[in-house]
Gaussian input, Z-matrix of N, CA and C with variables (Angstrom, degrees):
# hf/3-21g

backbone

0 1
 N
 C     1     B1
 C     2     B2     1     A1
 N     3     B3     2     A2     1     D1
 C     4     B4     3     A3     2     D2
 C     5     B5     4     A4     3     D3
 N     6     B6     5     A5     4     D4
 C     7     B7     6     A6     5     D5
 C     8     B8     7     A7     6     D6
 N     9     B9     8     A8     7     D7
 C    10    B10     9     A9     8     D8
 C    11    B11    10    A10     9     D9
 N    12    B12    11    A11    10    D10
 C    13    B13    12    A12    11    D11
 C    14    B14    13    A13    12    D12
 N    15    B15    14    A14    13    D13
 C    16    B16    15    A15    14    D14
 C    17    B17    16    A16    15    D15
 N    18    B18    17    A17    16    D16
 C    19    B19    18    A18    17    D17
 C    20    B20    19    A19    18    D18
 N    21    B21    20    A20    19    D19
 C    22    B22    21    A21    20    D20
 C    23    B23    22    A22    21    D21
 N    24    B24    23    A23    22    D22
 C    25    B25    24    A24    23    D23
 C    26    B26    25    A25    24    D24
 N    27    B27    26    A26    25    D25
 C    28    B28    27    A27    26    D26
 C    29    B29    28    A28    27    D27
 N    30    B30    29    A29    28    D28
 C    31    B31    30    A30    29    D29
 C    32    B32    31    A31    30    D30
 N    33    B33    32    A32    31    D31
 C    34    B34    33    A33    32    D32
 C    35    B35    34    A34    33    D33
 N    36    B36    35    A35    34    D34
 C    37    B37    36    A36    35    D35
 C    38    B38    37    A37    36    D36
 N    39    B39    38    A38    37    D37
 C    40    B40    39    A39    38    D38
 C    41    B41    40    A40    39    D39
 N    42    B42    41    A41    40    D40
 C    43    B43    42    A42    41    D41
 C    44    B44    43    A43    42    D42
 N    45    B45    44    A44    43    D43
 C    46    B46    45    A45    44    D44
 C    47    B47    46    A46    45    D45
 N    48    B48    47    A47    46    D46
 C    49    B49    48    A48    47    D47
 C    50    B50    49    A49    48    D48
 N    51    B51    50    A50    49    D49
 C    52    B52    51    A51    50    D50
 C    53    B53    52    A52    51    D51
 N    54    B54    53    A53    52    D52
 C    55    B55    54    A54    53    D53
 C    56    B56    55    A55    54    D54
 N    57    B57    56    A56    55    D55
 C    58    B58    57    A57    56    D56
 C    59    B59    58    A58    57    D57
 N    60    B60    59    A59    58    D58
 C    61    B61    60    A60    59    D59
 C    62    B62    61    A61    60    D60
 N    63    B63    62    A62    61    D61
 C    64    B64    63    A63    62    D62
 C    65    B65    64    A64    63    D63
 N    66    B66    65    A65    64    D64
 C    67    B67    66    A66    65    D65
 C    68    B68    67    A67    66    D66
 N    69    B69    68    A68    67    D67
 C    70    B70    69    A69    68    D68
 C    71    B71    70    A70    69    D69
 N    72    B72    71    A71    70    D70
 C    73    B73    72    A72    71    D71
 C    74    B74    73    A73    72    D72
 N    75    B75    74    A74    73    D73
 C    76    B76    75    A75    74    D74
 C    77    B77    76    A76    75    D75
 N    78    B78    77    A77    76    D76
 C    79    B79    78    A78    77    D77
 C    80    B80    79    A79    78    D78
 N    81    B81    80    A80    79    D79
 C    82    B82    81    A81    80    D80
 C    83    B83    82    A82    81    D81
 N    84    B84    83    A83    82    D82
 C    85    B85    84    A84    83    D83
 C    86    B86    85    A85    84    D84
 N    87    B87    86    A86    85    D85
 C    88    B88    87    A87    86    D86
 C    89    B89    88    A88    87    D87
 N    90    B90    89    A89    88    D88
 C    91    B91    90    A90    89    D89
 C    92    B92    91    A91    90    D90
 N    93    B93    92    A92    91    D91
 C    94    B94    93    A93    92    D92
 C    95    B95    94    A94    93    D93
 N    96    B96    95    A95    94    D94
 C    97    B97    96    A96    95    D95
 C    98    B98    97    A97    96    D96
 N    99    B99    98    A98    97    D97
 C   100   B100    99    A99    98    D98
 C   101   B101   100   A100    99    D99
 N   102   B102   101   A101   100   D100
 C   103   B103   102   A102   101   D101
 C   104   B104   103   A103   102   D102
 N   105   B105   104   A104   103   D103
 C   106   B106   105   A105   104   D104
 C   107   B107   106   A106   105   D105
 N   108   B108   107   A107   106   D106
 C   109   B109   108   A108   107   D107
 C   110   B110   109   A109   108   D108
 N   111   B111   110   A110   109   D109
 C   112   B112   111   A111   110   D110
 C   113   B113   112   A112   111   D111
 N   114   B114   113   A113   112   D112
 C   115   B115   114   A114   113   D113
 C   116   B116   115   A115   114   D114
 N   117   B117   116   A116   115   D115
 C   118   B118   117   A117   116   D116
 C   119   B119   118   A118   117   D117
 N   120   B120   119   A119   118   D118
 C   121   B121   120   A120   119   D119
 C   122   B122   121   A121   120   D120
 N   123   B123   122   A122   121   D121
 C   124   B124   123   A123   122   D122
 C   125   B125   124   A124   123   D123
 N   126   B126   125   A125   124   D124
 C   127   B127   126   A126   125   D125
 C   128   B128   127   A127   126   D126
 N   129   B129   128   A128   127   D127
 C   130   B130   129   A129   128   D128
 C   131   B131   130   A130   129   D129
 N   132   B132   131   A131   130   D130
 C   133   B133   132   A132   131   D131
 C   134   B134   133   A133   132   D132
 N   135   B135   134   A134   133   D133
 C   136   B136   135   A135   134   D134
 C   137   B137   136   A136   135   D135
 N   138   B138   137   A137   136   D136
 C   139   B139   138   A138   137   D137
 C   140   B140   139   A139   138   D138
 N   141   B141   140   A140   139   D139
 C   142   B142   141   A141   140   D140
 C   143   B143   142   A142   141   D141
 N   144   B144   143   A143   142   D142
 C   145   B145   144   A144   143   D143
 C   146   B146   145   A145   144   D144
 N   147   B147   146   A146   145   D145
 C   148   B148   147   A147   146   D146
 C   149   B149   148   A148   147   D147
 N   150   B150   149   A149   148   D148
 C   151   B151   150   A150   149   D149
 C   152   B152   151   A151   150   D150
 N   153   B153   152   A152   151   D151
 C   154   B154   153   A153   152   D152
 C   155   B155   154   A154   153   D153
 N   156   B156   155   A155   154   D154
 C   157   B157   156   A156   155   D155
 C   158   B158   157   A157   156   D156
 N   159   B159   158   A158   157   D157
 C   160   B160   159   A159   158   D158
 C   161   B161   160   A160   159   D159
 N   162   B162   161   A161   160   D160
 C   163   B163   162   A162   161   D161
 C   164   B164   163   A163   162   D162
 N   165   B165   164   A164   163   D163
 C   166   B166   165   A165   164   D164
 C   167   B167   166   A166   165   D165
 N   168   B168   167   A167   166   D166
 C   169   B169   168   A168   167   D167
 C   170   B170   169   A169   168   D168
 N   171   B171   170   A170   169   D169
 C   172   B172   171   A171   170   D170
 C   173   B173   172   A172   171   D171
 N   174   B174   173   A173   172   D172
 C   175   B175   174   A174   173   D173
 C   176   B176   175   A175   174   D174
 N   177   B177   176   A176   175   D175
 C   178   B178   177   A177   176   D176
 C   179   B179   178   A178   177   D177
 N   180   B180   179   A179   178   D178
 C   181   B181   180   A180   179   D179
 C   182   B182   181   A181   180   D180
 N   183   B183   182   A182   181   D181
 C   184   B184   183   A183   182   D182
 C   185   B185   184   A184   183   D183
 N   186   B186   185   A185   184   D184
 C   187   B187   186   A186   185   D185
 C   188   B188   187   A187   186   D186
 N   189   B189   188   A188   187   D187
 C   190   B190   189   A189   188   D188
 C   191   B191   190   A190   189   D189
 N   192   B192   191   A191   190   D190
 C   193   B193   192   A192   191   D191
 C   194   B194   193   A193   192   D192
 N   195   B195   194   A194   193   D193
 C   196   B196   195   A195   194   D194
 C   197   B197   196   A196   195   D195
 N   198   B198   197   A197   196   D196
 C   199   B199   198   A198   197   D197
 C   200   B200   199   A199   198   D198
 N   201   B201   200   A200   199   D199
 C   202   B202   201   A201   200   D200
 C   203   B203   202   A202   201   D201
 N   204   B204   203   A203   202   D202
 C   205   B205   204   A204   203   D203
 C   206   B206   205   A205   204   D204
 N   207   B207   206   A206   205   D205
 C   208   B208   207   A207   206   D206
 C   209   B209   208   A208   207   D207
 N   210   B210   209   A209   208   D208
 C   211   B211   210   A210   209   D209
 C   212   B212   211   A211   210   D210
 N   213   B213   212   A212   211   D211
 C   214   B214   213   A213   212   D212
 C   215   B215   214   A214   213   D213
 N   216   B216   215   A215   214   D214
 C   217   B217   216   A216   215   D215
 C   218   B218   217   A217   216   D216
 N   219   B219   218   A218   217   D217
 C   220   B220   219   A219   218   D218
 C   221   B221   220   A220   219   D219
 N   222   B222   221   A221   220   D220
 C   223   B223   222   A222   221   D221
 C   224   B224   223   A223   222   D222
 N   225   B225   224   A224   223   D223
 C   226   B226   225   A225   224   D224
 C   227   B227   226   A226   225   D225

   B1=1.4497
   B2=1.5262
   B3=1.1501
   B4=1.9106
   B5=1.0099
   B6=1.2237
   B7=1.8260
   B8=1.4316
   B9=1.1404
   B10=1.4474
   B11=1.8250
   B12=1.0671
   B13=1.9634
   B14=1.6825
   B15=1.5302
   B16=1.5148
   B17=1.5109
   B18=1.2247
   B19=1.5377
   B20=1.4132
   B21=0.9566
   B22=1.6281
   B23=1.1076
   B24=1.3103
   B25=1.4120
   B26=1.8696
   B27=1.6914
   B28=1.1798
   B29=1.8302
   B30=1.2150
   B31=1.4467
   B32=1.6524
   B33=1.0312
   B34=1.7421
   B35=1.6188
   B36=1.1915
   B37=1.6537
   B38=1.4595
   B39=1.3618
   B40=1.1364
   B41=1.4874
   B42=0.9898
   B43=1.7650
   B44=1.2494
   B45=2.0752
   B46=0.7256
   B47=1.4520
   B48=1.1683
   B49=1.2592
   B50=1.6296
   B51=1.3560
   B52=1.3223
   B53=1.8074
   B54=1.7169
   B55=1.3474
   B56=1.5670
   B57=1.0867
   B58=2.0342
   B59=1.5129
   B60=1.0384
   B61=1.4030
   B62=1.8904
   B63=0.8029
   B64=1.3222
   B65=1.6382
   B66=1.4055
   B67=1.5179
   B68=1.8082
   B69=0.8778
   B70=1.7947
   B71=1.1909
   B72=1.3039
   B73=0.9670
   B74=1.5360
   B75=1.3448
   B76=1.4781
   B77=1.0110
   B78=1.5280
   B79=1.4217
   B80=2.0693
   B81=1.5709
   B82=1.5779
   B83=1.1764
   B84=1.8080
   B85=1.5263
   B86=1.4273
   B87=1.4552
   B88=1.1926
   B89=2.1401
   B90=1.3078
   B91=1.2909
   B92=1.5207
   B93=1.2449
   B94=1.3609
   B95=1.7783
   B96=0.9209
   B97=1.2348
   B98=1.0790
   B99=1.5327
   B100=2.0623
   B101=1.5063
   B102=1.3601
   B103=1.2837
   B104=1.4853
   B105=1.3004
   B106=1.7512
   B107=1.4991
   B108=1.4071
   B109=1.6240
   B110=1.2691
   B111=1.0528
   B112=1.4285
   B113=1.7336
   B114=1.6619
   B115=1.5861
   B116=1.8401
   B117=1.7381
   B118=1.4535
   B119=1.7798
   B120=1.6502
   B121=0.7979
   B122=2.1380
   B123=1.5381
   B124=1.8384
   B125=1.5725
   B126=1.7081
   B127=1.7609
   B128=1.3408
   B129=1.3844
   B130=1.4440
   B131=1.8052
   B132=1.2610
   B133=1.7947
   B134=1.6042
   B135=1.2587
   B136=1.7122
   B137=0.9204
   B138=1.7882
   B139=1.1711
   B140=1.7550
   B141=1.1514
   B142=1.7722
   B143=1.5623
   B144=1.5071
   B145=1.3187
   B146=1.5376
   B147=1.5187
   B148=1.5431
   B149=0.9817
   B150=1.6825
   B151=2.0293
   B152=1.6594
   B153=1.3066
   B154=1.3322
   B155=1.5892
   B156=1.3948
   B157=1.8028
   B158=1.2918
   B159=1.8389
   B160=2.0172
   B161=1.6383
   B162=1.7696
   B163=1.0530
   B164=1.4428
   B165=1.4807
   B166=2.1116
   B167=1.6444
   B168=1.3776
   B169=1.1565
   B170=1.7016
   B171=1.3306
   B172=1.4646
   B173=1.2993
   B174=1.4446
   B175=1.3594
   B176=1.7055
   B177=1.2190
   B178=1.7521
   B179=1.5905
   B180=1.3341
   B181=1.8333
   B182=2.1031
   B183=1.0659
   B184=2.0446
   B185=1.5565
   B186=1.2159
   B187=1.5342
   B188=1.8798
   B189=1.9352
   B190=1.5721
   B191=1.3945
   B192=1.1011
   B193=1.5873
   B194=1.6760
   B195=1.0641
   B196=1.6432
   B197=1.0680
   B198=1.3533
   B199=1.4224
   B200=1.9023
   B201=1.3258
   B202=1.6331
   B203=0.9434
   B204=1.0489
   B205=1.5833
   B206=1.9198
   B207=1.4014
   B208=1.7405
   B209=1.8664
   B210=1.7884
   B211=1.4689
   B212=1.0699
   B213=1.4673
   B214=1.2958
   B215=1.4316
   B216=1.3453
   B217=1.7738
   B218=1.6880
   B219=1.3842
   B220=1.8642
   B221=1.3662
   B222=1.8220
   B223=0.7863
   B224=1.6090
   B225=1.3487
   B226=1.3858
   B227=0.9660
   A1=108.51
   A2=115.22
   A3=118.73
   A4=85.44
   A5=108.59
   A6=133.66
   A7=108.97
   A8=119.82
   A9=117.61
   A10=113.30
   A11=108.29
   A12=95.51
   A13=84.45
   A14=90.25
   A15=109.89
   A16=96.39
   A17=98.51
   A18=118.47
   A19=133.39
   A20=138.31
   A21=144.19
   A22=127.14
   A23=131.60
   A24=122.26
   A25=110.82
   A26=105.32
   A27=111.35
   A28=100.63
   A29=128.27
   A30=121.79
   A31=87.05
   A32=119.23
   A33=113.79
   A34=100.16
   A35=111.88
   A36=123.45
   A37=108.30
   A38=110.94
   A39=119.01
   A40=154.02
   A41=153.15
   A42=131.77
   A43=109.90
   A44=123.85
   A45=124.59
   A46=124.39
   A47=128.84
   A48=116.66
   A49=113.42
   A50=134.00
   A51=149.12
   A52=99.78
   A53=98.71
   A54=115.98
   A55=87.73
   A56=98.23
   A57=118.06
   A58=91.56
   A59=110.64
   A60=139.10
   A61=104.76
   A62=148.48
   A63=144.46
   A64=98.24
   A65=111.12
   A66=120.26
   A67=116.35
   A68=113.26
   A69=137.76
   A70=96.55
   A71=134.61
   A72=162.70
   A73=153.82
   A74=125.57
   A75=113.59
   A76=104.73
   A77=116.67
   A78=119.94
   A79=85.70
   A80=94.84
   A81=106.53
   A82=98.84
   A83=111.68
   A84=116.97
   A85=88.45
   A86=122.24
   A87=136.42
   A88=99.45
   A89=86.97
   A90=102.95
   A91=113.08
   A92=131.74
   A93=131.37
   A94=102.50
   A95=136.77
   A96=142.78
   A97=117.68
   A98=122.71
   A99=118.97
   A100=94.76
   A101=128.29
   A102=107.37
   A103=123.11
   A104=107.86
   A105=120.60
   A106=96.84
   A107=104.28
   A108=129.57
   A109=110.97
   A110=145.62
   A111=138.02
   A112=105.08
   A113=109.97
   A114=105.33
   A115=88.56
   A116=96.89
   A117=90.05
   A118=80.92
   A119=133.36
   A120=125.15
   A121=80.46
   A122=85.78
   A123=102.21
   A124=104.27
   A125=77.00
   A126=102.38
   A127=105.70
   A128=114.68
   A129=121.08
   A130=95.70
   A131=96.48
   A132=101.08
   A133=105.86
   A134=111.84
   A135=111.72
   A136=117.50
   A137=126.36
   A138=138.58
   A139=129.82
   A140=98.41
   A141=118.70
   A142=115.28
   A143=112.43
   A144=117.60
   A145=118.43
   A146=109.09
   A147=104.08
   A148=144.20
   A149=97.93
   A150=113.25
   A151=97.42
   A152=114.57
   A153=97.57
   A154=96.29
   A155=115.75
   A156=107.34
   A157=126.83
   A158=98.07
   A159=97.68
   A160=96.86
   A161=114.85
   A162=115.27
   A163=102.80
   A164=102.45
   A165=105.59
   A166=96.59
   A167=146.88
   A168=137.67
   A169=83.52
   A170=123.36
   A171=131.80
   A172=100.65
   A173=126.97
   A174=141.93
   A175=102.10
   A176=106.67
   A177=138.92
   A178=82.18
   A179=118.58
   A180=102.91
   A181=91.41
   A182=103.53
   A183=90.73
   A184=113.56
   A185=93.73
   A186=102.42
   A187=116.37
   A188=102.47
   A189=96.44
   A190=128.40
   A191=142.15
   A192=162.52
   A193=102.89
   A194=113.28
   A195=112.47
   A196=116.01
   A197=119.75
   A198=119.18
   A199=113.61
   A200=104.85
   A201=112.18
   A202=141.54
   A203=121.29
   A204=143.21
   A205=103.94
   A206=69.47
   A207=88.26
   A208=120.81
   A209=93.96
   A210=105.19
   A211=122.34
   A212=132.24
   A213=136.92
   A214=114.57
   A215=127.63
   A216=115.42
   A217=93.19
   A218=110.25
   A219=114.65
   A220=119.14
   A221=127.27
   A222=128.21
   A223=139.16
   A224=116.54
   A225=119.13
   A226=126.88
   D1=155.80
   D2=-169.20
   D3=-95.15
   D4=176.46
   D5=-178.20
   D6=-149.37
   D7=139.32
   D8=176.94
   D9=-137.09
   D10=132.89
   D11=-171.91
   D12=-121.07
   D13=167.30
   D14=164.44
   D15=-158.70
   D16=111.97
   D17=149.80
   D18=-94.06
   D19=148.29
   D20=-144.43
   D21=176.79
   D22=85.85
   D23=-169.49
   D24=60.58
   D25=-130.63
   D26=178.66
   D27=-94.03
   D28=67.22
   D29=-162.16
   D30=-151.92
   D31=120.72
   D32=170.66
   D33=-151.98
   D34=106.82
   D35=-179.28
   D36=-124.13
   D37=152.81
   D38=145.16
   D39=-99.51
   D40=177.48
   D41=156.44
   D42=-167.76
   D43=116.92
   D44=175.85
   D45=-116.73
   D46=129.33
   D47=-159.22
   D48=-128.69
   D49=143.51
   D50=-147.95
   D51=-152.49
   D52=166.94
   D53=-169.47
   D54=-153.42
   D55=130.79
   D56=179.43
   D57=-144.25
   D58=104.08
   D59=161.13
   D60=51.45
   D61=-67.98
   D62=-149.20
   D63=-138.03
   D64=-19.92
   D65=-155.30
   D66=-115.18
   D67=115.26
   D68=171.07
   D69=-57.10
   D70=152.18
   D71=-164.68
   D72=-164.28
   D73=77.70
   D74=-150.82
   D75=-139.47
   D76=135.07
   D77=-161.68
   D78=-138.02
   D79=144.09
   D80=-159.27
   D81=-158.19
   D82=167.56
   D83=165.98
   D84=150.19
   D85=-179.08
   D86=-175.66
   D87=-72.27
   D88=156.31
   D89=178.45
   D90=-61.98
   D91=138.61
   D92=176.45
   D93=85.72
   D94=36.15
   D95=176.98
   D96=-153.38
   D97=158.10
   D98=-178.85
   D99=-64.46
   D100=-53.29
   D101=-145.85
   D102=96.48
   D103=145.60
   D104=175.32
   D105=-86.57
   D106=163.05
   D107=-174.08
   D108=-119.11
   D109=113.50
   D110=-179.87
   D111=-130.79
   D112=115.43
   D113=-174.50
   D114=-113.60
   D115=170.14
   D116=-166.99
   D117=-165.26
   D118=125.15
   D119=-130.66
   D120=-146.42
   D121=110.80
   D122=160.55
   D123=-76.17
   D124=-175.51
   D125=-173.99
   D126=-77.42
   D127=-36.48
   D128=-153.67
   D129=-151.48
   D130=173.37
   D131=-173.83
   D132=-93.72
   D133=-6.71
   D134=163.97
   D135=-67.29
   D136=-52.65
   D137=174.32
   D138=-56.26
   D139=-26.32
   D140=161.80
   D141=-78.09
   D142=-39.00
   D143=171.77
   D144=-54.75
   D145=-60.87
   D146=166.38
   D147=-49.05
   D148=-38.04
   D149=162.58
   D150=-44.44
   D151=-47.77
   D152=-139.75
   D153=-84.67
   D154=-32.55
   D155=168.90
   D156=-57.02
   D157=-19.18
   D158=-168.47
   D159=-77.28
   D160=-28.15
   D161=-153.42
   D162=-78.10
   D163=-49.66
   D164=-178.65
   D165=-53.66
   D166=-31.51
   D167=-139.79
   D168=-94.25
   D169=-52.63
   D170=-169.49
   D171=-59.98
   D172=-24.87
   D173=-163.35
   D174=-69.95
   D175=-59.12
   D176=-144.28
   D177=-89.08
   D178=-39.51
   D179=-163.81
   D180=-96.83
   D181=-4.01
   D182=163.60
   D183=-106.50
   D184=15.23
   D185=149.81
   D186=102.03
   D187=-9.11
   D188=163.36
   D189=-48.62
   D190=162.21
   D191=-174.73
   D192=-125.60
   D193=127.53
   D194=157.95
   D195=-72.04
   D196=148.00
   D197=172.86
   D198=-147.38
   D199=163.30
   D200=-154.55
   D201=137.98
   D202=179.85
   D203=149.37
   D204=-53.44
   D205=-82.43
   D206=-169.17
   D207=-86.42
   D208=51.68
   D209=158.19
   D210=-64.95
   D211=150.83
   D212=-158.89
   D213=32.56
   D214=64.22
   D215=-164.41
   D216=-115.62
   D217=21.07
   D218=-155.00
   D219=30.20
   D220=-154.94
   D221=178.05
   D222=-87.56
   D223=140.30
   D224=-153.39
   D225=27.59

């Protein structure tokens, strides 16, 4: 699974996001904590796929960084 942080001043979050078959997936919150889960479920696993590129792309231009092992490892 990717990982993405943004740190900022007093601001340190995370957001990682996944695709399991039909279903989006993003689990977030400040760094050092579980985090909330939020799933959100297309028609088809194409349609989750794009969520999930528009979303890392919207991600990367408000200023998160990937971080890891498995940087750049794409989706699921």
């Amino acid at each position: 699974m990717r990982r993405f942080e943004f740190v900022d001043g007093n601001s340190s979050k995370f957001w990682m996001p996944e695709v399991q078959g039909a279903t989006f997936i993003v689990t977030y919150g400040r760094i050092g904590t579980a985090g909330q889960r939020k799933e959100k479920v297309f028609p088809d696993e194409d349609a989750a796929l794009r969520e999930y590129n528009k979303k890392v792309a919207e991600k990367v231009r408000e200023g998160y960084a990937e971080v890891g092992a498995e940087a750049g490892s794409g989706a699921a």
